[in-house]
Phi, psi and omega in degrees: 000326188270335173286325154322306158325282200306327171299319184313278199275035154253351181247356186223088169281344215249007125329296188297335182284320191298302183287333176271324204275346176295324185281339171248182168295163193290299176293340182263000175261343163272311178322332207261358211301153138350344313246120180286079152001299223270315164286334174301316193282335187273006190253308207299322198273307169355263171336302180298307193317302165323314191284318175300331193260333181299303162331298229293310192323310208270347172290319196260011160284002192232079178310302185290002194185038160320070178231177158195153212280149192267333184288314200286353172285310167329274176357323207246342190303204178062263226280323154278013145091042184268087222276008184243005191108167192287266184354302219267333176269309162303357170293311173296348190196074188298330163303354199243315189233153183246144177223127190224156185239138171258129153310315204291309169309324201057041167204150184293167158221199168197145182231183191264133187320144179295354181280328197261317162299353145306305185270006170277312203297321189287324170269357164274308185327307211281318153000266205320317202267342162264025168327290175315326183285301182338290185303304170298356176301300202288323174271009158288288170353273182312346183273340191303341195245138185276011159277328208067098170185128176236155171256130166302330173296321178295330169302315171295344183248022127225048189284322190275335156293340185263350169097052171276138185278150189287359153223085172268003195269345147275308172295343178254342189271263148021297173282342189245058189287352197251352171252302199243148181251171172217130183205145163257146189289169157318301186316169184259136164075005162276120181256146169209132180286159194204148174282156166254141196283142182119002190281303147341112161338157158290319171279189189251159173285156174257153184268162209298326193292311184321297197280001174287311224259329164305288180292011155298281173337321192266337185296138159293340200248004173314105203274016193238157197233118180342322163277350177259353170306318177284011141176077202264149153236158183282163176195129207230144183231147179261165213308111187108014202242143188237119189248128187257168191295354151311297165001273199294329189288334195275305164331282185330295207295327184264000172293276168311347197261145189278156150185207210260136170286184170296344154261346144274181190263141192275164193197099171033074181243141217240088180283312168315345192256197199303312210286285135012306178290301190296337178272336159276351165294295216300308184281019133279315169295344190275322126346285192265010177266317172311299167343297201282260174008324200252359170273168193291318197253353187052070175221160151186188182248139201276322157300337196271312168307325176289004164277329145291006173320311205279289232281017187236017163077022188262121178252018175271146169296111191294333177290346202235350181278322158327308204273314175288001195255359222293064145217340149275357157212184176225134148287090217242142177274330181327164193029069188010067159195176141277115197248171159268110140280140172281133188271305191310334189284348192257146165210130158074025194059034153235168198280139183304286171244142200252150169250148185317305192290307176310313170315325177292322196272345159318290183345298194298329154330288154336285165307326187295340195275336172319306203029249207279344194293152193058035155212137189347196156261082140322162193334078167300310182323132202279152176232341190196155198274086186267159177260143134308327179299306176324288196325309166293002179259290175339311193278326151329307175303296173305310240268318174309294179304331193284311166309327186272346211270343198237353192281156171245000000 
């Protein structure tokens, strides 16, 4: 039987990663992952960030009266991870939230500062004002799939990644019958978006790698051989990470090898066997590599991409296709999730090239690494029992952190 094994993963080596990783658990195999600093430091500040914009949504869900109630906030301290209190977090970031007591009411609330309402109004502009991009983002999506079918609900859970207007199911949809359909699934209370056909180009898109791979080509000094170049990903590894000479040999060897994008039809491909395997490997990274490419922050949460798993046909598991990847992406665990990165799109925790929407919502960043500094003590009055020492041992931290995260 062990002479067997052995022949079996001498003739299937790309195999062998499969038969050892079987032997741990799902969490000791993200645990054991390479761990990036530079991404690590950028989660840590996120994950705060993350807490801010779920506030700032529910204060500006109310046009007419953008506030919220400080009790009705409480409620909520659970379910937005605020784990010292609502007060006690709006307290850190007196640049963002204002805390006021209405007499009429008799209870505090609290709203957004104008430094924070600049930069929300400054990323609905640049929304409004990238619309052509918007759309092609969303109608790219759908080519990725072979019916061009999506469930709306997958939308809805990355519409701000993809720089979708908070109601985009009239401006973009809507406004466009002649690009998008609305239809119902089987399921009971499932809408599902559709290209409408004939919506497509005659040619097909190029994908975000095609066009890295001209401009590789064209360097003179391009060390990749032109021909294994057409189907190549860049791959950056992080810093400490010991790529062993199998390693780098299993790289190549999966570098060179062809398959189909993300954008063309899969035409009978015979996935049990090896050749098969690697090519259905290869066009799910070639997917979710689009994916990401085609988000605003080239970011995303790892449940929110599984939700397009069936319909973009990938039957590999995606946190592990992740994993199997560390020189095209990164996985970072911070704030109880997963999150994903285009590693090649980042340099030094910023996006290499930034967008008008990324730029705004950097803004919104900022302030949180700001937290209490260059402005008096505000509302100091206590709502829940927070230490000042503690607090201030934070802000101390962030001031650090903030430095190390942006210095070069």
């Amino acid at each position: 039987m062990g002479t067997r094994i052995l022949k079996f993963l001498s003739k299937n080596p790309f195999r062998v990663s499969i038969s050892i990783r079987s032997k741990t658990t799902s969490t000791q195999y993200v645990e054991s992952r390479a761990r990036d600093p530079t991404f690590e430091k950028l989660m840590d500040k996120y994950k705060e960030l993350l807490k801010v914009i779920s506030i700032q949504d529910l204060i500006l869900a109310n046009p007419k009266n953008p506030s919220l109630s400080i009790e009705f906030l409480s409620r909520l301290s659970q379910r937005l991870h605020l784990n010292r209190g609502a007060t006690a977090f709006l307290r850190k970031y007196p640049h963002i939230f204002d805390i006021y007591y209405d007499p009429a009411k008799s209870q505090p609330f609290c709203r957004l500062t104008d430094a924070a309402l600049d930069v929300s109004h400054q990323e609905a502009k640049a929304i409004g004002d990238s619309m052509p991009i918007v759309v092609d983002r969303l109608v790219r999506i759908l080519a990725m799939s072979a019916s061009r079918t999506v469930p709306l609900r997958a939308i809805f859970k990355v519409w701000r990644e993809l720089g979708l207007p908070d109601d985009f199911e009239d401006t973009v949809i809507a406004a466009r019958s002649n690009v998008f359909q609305l239809c119902d699934a089987h399921e009971r209370n499932t809408h599902l978006l559709k290209l409408v056909d004939g919506a497509l180009p005659s040619d097909h898109f190029k994908a975000a790698v095609e066009d890295w791979r001209v401009v590789e080509c064209c360097k003179e000094d391009c060390n990749v051989d032109r021909t294994e170049l057409q189907f190549c990903f860049k791959h950056g590894y992080p810093p400490g990470m010991r790529l062993s000479k199998n390693f780098r040999a299993k790289v190549k060897e999966w570098q060179s090898s062809p398959y189909v994008g993300p954008y063309e039809e899969v035409v009978g491909q015979k996935k049990k066997s090896k050749t098969g395997m690697l090519a259905s490997e290869k066009r799910a990274v070639s997917i979710v590599h689009e994916f990401l490419s085609l988000t605003v922050e080239k970011m995303v949460e790892v449940e929110k991409i599984s939700q397009f798993r069936k319909w973009f046909g990938i039957d590999l598991n995606i946190r592990d296709l992740f994993l199997d990847h560390p020189g095209i992406f990164y996985l970072s665990t911070k704030g109880k999730r997963h999150t994903v990165f285009l590693r090649e799109a980042y340099e030094r925790g910023c996006l290499i090239e930034p967008n008008p929407v990324y730029d705004a919502r950097r803004k919104l960043l900022d302030l949180v690494l700001l937290g209490r500094r260059g402005l008096p003590a505000v509302n100091s009055k206590p709502h829940d029992n927070s230490s000042s020492n503690e607090v201030g041992k934070e802000d101390n931290q962030q001031r650090h952190e903030s430095h190390d995260l942006f210095s070069s």
